[in-house]
Biopython code that builds the backbone (N, CA, C, O; Angstrom):
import numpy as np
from Bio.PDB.StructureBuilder import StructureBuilder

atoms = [
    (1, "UNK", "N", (-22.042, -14.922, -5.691)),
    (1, "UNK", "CA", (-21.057, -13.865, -5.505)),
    (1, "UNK", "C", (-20.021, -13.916, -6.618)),
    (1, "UNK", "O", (-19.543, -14.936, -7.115)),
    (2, "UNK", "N", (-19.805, -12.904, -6.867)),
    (2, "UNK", "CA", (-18.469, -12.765, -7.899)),
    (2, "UNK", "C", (-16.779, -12.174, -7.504)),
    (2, "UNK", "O", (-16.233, -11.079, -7.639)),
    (3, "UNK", "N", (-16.378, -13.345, -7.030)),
    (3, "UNK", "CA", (-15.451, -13.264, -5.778)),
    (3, "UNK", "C", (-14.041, -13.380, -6.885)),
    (3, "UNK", "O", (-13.274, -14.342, -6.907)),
    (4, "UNK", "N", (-13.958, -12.403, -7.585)),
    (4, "UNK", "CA", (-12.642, -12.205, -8.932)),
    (4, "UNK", "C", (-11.429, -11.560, -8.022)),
    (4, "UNK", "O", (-10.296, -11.783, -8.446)),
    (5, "UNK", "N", (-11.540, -10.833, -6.895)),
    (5, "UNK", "CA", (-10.750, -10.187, -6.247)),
    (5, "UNK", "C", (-10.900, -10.367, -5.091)),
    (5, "UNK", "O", (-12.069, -10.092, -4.817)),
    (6, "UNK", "N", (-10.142, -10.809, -3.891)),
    (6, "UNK", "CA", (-9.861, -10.546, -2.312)),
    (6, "UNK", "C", (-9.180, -9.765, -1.696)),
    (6, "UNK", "O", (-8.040, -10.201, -1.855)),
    (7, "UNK", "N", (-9.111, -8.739, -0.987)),
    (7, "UNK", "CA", (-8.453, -8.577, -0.400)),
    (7, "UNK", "C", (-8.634, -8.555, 1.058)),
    (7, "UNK", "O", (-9.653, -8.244, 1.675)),
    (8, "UNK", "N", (-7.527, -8.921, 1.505)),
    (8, "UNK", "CA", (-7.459, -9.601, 2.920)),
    (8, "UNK", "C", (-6.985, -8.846, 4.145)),
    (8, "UNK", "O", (-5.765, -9.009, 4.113)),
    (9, "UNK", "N", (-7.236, -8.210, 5.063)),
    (9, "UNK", "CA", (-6.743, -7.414, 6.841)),
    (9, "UNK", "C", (-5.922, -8.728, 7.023)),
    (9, "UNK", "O", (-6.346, -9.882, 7.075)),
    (10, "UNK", "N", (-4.781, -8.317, 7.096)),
    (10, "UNK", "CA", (-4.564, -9.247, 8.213)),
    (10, "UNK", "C", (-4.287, -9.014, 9.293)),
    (10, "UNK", "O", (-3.402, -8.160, 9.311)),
    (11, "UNK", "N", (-4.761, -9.520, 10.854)),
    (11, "UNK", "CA", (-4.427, -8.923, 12.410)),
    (11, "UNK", "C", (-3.523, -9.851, 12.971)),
    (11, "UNK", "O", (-3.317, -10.938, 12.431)),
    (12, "UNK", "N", (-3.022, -9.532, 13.918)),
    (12, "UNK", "CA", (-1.587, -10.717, 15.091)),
    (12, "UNK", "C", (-2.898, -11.517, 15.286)),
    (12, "UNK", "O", (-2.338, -12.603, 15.140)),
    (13, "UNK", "N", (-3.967, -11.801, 15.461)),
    (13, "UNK", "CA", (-5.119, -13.060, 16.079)),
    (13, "UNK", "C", (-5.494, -13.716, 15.134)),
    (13, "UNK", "O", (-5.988, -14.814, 15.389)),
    (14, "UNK", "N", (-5.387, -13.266, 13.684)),
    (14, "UNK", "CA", (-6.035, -14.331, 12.680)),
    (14, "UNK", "C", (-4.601, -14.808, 11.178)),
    (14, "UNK", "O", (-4.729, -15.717, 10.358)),
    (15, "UNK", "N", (-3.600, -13.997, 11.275)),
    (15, "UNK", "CA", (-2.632, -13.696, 10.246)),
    (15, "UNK", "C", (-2.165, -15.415, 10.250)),
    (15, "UNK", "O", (-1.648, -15.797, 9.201)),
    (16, "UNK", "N", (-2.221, -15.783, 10.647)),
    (16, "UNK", "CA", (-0.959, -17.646, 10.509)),
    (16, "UNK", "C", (-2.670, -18.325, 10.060)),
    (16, "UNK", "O", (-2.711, -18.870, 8.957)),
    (17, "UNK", "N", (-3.753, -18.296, 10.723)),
    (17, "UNK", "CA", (-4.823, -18.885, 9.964)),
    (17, "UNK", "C", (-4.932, -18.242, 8.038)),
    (17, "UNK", "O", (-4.731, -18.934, 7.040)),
    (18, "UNK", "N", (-5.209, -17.148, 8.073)),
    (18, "UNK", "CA", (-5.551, -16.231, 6.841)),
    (18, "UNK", "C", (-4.543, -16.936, 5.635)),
    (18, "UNK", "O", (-4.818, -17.282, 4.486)),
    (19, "UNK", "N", (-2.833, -17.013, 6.660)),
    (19, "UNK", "CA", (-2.132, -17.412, 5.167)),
    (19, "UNK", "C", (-2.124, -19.370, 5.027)),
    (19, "UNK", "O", (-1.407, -20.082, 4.324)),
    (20, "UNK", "N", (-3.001, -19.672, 5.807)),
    (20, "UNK", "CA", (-2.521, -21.368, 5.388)),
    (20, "UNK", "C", (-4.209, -21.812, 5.217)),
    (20, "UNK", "O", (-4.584, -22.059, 4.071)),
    (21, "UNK", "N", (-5.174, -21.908, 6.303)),
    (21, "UNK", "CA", (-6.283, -22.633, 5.777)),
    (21, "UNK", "C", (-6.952, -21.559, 5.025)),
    (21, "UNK", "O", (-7.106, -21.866, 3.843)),
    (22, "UNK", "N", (-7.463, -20.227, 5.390)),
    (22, "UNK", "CA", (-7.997, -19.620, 4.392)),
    (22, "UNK", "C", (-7.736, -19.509, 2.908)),
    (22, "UNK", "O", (-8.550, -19.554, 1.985)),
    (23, "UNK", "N", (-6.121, -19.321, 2.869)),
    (23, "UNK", "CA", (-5.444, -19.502, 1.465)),
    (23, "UNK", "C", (-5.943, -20.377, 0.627)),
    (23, "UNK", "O", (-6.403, -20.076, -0.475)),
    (24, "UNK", "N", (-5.884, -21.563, 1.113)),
    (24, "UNK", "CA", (-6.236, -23.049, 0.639)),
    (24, "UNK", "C", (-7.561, -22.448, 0.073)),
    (24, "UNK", "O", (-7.547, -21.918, -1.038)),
    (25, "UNK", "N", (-8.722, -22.521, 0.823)),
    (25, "UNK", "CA", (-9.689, -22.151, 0.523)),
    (25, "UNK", "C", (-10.162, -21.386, -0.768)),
    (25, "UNK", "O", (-10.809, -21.783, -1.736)),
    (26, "UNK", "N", (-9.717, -20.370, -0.514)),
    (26, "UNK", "CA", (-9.532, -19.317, -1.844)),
    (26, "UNK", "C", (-9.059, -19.847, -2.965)),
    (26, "UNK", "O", (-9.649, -19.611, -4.020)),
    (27, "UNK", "N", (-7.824, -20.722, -2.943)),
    (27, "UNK", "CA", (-7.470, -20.922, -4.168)),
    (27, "UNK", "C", (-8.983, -22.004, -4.503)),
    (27, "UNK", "O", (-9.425, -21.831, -5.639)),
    (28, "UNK", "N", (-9.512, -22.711, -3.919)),
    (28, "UNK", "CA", (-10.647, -23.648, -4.637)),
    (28, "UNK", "C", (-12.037, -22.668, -5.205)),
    (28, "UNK", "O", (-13.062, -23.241, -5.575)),
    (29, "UNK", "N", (-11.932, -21.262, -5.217)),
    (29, "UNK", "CA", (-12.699, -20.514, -6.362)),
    (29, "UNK", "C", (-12.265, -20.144, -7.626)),
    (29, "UNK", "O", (-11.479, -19.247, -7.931)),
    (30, "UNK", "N", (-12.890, -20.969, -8.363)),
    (30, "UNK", "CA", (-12.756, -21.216, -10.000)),
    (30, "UNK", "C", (-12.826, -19.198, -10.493)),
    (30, "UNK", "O", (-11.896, -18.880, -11.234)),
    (31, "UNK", "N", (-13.314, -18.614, -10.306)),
    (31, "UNK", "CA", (-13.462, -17.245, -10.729)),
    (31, "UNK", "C", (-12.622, -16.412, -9.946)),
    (31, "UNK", "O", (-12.883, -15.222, -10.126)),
    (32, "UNK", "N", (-11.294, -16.718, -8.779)),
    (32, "UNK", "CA", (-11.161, -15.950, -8.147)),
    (32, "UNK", "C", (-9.824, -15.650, -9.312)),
    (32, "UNK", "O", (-9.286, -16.512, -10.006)),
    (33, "UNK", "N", (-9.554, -14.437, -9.285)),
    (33, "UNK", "CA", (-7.829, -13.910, -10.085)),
    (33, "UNK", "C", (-7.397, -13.462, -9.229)),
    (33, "UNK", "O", (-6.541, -14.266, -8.859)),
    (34, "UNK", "N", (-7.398, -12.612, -8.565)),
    (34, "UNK", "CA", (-6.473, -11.779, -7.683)),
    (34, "UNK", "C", (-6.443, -12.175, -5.660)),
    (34, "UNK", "O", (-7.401, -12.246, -4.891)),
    (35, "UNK", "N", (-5.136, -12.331, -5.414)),
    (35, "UNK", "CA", (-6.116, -12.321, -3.676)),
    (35, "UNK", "C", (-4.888, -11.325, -3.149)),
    (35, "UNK", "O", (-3.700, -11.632, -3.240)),
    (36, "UNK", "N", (-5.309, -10.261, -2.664)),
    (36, "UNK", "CA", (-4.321, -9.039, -1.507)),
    (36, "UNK", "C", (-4.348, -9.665, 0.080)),
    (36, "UNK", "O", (-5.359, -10.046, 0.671)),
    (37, "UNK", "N", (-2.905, -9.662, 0.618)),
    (37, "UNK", "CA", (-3.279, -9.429, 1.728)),
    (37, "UNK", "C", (-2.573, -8.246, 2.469)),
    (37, "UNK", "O", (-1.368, -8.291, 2.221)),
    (38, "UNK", "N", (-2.860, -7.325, 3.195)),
    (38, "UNK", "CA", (-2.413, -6.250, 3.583)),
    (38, "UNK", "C", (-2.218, -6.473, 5.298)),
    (38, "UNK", "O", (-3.092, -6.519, 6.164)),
    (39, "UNK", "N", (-1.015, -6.567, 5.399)),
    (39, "UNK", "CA", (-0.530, -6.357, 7.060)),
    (39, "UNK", "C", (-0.822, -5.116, 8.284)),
    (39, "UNK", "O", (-0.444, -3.984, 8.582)),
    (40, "UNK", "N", (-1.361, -5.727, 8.547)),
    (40, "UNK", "CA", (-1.958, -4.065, 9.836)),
    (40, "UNK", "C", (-0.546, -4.053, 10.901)),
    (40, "UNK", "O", (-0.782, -3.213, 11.769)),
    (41, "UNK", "N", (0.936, -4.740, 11.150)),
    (41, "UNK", "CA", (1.588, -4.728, 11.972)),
    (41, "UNK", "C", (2.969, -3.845, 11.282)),
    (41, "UNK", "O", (3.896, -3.367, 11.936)),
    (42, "UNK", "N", (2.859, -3.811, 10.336)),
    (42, "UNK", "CA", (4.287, -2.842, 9.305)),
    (42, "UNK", "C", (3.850, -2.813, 7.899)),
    (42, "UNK", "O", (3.034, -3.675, 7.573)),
    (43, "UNK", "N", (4.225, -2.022, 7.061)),
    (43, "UNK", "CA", (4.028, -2.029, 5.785)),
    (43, "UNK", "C", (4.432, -3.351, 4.902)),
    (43, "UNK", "O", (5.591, -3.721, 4.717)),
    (44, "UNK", "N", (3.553, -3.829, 4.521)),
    (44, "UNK", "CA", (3.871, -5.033, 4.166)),
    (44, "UNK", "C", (2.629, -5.681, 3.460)),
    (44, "UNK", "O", (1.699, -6.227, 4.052)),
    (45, "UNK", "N", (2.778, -5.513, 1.880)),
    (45, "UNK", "CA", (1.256, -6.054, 1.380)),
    (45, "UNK", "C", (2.138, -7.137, 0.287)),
    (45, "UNK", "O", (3.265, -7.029, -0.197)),
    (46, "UNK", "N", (0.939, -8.352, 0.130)),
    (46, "UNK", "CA", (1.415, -10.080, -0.378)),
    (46, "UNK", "C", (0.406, -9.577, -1.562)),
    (46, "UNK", "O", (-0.618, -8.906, -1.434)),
    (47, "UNK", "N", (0.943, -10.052, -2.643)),
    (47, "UNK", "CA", (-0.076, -10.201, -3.856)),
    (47, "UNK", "C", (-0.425, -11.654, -4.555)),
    (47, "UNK", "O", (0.564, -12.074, -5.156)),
    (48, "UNK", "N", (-1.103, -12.178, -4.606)),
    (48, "UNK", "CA", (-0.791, -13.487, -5.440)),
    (48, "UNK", "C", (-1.858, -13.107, -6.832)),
    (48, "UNK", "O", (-2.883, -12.426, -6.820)),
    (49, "UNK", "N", (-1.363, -13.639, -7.703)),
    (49, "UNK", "CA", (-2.666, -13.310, -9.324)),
    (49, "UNK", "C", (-2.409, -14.976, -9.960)),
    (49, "UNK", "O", (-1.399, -15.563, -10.350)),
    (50, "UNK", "N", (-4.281, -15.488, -9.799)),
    (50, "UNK", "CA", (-4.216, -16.679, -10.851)),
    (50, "UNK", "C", (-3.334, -17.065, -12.116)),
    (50, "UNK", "O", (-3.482, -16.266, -13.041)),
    (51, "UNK", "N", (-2.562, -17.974, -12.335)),
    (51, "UNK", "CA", (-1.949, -18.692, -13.689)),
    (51, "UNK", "C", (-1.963, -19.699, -13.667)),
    (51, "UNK", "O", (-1.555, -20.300, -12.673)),
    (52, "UNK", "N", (-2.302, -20.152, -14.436)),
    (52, "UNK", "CA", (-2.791, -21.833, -14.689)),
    (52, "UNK", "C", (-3.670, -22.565, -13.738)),
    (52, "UNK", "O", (-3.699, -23.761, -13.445)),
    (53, "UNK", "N", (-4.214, -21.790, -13.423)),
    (53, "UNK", "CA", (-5.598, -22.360, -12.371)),
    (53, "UNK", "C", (-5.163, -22.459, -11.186)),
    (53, "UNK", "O", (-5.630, -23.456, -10.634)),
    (54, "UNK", "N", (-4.230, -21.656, -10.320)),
    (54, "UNK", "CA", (-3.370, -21.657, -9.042)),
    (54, "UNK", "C", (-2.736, -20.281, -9.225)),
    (54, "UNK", "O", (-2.078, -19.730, -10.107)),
    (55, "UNK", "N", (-3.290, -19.902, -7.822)),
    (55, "UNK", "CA", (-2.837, -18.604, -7.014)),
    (55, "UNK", "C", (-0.899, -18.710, -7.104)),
    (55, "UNK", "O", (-0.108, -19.475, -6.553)),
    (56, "UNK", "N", (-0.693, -17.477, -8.128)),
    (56, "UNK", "CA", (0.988, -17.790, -7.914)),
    (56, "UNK", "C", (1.319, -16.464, -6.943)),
    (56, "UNK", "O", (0.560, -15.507, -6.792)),
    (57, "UNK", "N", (2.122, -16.570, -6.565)),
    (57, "UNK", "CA", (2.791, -15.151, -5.815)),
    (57, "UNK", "C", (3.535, -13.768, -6.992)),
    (57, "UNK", "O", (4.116, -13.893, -8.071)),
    (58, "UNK", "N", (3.267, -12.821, -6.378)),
    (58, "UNK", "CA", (3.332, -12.082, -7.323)),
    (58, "UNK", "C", (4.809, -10.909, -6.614)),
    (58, "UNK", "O", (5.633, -11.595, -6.007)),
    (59, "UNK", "N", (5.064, -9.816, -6.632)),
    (59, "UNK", "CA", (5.821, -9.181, -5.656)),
    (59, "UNK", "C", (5.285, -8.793, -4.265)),
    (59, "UNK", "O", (4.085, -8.583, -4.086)),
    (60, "UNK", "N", (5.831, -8.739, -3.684)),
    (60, "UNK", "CA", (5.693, -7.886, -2.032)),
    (60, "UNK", "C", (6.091, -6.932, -2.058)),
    (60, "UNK", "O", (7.041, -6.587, -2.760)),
    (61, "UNK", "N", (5.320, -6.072, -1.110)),
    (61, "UNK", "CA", (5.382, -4.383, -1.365)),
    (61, "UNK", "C", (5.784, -3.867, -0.103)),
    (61, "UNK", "O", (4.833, -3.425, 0.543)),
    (62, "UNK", "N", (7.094, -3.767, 0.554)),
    (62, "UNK", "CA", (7.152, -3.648, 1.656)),
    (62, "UNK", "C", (7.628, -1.689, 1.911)),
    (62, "UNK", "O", (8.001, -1.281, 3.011)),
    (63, "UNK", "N", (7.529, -0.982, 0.972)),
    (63, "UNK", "CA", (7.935, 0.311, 1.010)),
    (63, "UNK", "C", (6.704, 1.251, 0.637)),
    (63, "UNK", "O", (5.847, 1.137, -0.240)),
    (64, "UNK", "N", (6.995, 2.570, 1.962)),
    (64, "UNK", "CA", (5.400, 3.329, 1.607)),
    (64, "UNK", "C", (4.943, 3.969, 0.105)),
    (64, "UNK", "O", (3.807, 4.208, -0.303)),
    (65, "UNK", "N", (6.243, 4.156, -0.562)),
    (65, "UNK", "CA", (6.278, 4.957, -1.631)),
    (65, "UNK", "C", (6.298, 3.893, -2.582)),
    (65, "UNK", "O", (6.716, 4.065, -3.727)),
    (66, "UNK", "N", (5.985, 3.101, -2.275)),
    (66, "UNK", "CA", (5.737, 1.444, -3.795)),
    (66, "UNK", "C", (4.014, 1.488, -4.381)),
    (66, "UNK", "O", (2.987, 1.806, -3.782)),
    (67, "UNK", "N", (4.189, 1.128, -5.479)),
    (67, "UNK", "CA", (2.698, 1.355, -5.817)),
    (67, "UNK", "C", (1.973, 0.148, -5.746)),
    (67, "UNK", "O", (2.650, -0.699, -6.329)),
    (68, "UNK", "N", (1.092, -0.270, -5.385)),
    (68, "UNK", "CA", (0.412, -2.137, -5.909)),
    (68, "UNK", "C", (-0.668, -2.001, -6.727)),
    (68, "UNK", "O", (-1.857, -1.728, -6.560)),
    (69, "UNK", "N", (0.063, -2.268, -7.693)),
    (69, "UNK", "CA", (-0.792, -2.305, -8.795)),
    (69, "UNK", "C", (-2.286, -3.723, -8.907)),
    (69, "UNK", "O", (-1.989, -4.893, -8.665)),
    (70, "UNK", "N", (-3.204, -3.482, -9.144)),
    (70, "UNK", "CA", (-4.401, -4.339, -8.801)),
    (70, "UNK", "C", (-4.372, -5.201, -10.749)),
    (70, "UNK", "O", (-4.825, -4.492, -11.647)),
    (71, "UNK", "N", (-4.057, -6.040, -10.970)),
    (71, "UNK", "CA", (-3.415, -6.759, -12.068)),
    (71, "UNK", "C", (-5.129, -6.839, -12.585)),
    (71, "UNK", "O", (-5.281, -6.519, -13.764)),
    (72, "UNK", "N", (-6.307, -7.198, -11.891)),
    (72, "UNK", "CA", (-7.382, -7.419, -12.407)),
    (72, "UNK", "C", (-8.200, -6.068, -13.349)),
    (72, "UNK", "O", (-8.913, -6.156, -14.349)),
    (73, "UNK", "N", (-7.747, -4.802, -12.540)),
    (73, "UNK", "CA", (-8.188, -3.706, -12.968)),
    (73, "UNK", "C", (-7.252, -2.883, -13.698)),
    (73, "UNK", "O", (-7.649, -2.021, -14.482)),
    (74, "UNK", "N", (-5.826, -3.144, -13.442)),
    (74, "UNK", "CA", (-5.199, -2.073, -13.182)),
    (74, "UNK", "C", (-5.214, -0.861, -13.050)),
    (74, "UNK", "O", (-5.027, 0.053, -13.853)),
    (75, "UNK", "N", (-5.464, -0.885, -11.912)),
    (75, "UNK", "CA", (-5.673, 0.426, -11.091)),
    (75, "UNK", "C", (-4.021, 0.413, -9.871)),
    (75, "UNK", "O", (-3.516, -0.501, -9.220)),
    (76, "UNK", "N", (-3.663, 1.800, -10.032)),
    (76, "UNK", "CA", (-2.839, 1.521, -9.341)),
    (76, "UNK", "C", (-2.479, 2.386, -7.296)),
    (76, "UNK", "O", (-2.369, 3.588, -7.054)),
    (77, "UNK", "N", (-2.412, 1.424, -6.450)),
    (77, "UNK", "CA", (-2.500, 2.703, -5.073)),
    (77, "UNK", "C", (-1.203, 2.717, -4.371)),
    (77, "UNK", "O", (-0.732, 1.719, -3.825)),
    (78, "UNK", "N", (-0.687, 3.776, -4.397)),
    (78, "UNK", "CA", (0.277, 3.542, -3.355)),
    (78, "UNK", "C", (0.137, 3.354, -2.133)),
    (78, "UNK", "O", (-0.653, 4.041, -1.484)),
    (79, "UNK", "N", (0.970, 2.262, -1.508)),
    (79, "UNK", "CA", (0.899, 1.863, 0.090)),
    (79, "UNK", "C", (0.701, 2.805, 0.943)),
    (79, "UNK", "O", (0.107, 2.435, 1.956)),
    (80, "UNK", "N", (1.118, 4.388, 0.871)),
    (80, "UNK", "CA", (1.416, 5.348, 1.782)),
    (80, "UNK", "C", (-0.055, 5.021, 1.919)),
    (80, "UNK", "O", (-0.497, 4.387, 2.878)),
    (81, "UNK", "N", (-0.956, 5.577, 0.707)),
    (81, "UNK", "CA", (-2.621, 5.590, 0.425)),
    (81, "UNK", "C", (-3.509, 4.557, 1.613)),
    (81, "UNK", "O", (-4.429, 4.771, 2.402)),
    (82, "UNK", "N", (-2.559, 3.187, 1.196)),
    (82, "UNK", "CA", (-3.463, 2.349, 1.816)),
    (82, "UNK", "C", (-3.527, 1.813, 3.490)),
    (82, "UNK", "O", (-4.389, 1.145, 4.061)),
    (83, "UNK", "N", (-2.106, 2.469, 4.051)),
    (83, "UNK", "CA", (-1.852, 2.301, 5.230)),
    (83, "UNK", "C", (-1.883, 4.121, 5.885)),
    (83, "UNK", "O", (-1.120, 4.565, 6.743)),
    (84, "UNK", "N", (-3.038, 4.921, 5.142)),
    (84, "UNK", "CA", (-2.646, 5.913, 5.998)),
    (84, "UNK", "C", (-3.078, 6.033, 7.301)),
    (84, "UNK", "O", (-2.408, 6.661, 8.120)),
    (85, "UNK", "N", (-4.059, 5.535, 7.569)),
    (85, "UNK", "CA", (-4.772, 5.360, 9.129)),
    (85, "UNK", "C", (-4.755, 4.717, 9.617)),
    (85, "UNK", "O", (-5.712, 4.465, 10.349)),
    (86, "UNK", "N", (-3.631, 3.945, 9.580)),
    (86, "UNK", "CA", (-2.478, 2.500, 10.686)),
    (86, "UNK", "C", (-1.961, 2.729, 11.292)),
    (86, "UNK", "O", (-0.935, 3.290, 10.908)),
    (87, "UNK", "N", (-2.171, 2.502, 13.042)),
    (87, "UNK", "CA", (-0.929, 2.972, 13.887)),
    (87, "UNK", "C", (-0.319, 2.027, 14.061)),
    (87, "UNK", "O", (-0.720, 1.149, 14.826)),
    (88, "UNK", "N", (0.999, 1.933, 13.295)),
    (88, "UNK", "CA", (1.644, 0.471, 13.348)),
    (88, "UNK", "C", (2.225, 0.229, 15.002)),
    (88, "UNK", "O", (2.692, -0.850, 15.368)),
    (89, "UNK", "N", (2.096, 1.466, 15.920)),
    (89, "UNK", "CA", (2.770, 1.614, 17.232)),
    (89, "UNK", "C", (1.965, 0.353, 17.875)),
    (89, "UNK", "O", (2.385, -0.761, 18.188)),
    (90, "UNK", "N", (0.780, 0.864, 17.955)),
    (90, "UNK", "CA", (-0.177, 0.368, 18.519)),
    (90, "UNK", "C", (-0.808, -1.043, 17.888)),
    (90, "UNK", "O", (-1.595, -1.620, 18.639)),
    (91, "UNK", "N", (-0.549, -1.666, 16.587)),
    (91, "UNK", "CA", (-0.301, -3.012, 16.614)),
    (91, "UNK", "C", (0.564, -4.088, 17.084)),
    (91, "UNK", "O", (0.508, -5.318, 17.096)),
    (92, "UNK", "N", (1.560, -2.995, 17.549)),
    (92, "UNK", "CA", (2.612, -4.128, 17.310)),
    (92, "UNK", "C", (2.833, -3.664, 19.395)),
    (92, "UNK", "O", (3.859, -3.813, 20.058)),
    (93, "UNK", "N", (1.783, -3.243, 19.766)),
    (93, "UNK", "CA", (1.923, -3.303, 21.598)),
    (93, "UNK", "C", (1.803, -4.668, 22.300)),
    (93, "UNK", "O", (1.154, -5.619, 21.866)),
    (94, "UNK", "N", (2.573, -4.638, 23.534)),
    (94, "UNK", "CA", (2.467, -6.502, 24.011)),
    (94, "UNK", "C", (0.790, -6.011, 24.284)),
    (94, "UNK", "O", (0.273, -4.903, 24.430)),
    (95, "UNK", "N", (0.256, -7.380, 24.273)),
    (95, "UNK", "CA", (-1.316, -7.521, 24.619)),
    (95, "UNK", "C", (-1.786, -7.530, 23.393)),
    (95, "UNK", "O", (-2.779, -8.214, 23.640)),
    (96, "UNK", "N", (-1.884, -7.265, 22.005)),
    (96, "UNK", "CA", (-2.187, -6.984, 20.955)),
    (96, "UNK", "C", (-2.185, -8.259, 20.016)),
    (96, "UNK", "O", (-2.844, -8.272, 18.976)),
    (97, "UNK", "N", (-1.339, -9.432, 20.469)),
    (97, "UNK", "CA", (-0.932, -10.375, 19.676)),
    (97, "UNK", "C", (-1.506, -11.593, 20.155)),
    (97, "UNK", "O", (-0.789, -12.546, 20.462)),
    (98, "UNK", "N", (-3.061, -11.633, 20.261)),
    (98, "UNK", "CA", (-3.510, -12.568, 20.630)),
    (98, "UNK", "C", (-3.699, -14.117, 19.932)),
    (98, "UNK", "O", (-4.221, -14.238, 18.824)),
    (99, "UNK", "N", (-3.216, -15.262, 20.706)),
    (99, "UNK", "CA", (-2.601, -16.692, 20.679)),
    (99, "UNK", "C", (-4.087, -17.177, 19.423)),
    (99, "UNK", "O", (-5.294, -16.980, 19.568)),
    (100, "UNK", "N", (-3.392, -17.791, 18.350)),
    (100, "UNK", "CA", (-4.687, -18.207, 17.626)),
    (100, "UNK", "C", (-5.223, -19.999, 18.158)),
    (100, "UNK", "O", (-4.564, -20.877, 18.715)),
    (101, "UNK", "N", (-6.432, -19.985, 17.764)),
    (101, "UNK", "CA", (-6.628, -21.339, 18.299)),
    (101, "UNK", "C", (-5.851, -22.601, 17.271)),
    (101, "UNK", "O", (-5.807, -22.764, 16.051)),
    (102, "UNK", "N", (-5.215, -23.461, 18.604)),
    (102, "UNK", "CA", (-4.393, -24.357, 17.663)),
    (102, "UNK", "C", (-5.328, -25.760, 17.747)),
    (102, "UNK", "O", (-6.084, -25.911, 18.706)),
    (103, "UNK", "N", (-5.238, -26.678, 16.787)),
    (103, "UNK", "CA", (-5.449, -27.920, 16.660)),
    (103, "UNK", "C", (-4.754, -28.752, 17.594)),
    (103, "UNK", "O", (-3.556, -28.487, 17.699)),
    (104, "UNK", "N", (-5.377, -30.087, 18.600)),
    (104, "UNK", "CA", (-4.774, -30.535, 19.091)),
    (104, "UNK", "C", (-4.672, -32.042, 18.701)),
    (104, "UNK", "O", (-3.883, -32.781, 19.291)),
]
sb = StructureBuilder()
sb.init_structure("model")
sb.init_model(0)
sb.init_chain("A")
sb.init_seg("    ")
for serial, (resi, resn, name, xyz) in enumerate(atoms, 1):
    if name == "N":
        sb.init_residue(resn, " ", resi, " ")
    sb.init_atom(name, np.array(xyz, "f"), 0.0, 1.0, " ", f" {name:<3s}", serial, name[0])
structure = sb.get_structure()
């Protein structure tokens, strides 16, 4: 696989896994440059882009009218674009935020 770009859903059941062991993970692909993660609970997308062989953080895009620019392609989408068929109502309902499995 040619895994140069990720981008990542994140949901209330997997979001605290996605940003700590998956992260980890990702950074140990030698070819990866770019990793997105995009929030399904509010507008809110994480960028990190490879430098010096480690995933650095890049800006956060927390406004609909912000553009995120894709650093590998540059190609550029605005958030409105990428969250248009998100009902943030309906993520963020009690029952929705299911408990992730913890280590004991």
């Amino acid at each position: 696989m040619n895994w140069q770009l990720i981008i990542e859903v994140l949901s209330n059941s997997t979001k605290t896994y996605d940003r700590s062991g998956k992260f980890k993970f990702y950074q140990t692909i030698p070819i990866l440059q770019e990793y997105i993660m995009i929030n399904r609970s509010q507008v809110y997308v994480e960028q990190y882009c490879k430098l010096a062989n480690k995933l650095r953080s890049y800006p956060q895009y927390d406004e609909e009218d912000a553009a995120l620019v894709f650093n590998l392609f540059q190609v550029e989408v605005l958030l409105v674009d990428i969250n248009r068929k998100v009902d943030f109502a309906a993520e963020n309902e009690p029952g929705n935020e299911i408990e992730e499995n913890k280590e004991e």
